[in-house]
C-alpha positions in Angstrom: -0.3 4.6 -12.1 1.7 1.4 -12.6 0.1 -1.7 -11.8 1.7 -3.4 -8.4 2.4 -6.7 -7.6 0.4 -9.0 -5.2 3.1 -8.4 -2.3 2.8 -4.6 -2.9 -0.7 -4.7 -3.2 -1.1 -6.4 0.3 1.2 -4.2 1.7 -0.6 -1.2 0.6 -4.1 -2.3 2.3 -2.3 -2.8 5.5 -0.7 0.6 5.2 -4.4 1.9 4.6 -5.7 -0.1 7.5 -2.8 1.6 9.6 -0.3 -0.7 10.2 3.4 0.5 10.5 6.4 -1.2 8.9 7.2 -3.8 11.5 4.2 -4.8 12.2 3.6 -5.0 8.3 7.1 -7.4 8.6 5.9 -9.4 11.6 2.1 -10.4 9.7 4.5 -11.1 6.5 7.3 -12.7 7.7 9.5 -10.2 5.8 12.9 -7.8 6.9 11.7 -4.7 7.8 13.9 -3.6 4.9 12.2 -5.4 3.0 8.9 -3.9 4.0 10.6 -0.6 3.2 12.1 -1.2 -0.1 7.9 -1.8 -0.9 6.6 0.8 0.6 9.0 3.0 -1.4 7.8 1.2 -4.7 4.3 1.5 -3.9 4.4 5.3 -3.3 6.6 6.1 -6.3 4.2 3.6 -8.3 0.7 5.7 -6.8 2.3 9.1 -7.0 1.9 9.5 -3.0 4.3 11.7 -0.9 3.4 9.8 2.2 0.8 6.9 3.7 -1.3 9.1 4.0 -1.8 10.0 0.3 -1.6 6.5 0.1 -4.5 5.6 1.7 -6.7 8.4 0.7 -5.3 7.2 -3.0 -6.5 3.9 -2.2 -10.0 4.8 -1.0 -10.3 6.6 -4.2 -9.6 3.5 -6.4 -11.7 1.8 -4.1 -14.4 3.6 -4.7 -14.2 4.3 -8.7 -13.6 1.0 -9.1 -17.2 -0.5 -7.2 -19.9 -1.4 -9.7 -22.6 1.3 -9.9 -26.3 0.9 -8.8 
């Protein structure tokens, strides 16, 4: 996986906590287009087909990446 930038990173925990493109735009102050041209990046950049692989991805880094007990 390619690292992503800040922007793409923020955008990709809103995906996961559901938010659709606009509403991603509105919080950001971005285009929608421009929402879009990173949403594109991010799922080429994790390998996902879709938000949902997204967020499951996510989850999955979220959880490998937690200190162990």
């Amino acid at each position: 996986m390619e690292r992503l930038s800040e922007r793409e990173r923020q955008i990709a925990s809103l995906i996961a906590a559901g938010q659709s493109n606009p509403e991603i735009a509105s919080r950001l102050f971005l285009s929608r287009k421009t929402v879009e041209r990173h949403v594109s990046n991010i799922l080429a950049r994790t390998g996902s087909r879709n938000r949902t692989e997204l967020a499951r991805f996510l989850s999955a880094q979220e959880l490998s990446s937690r200190p162990t007990k």
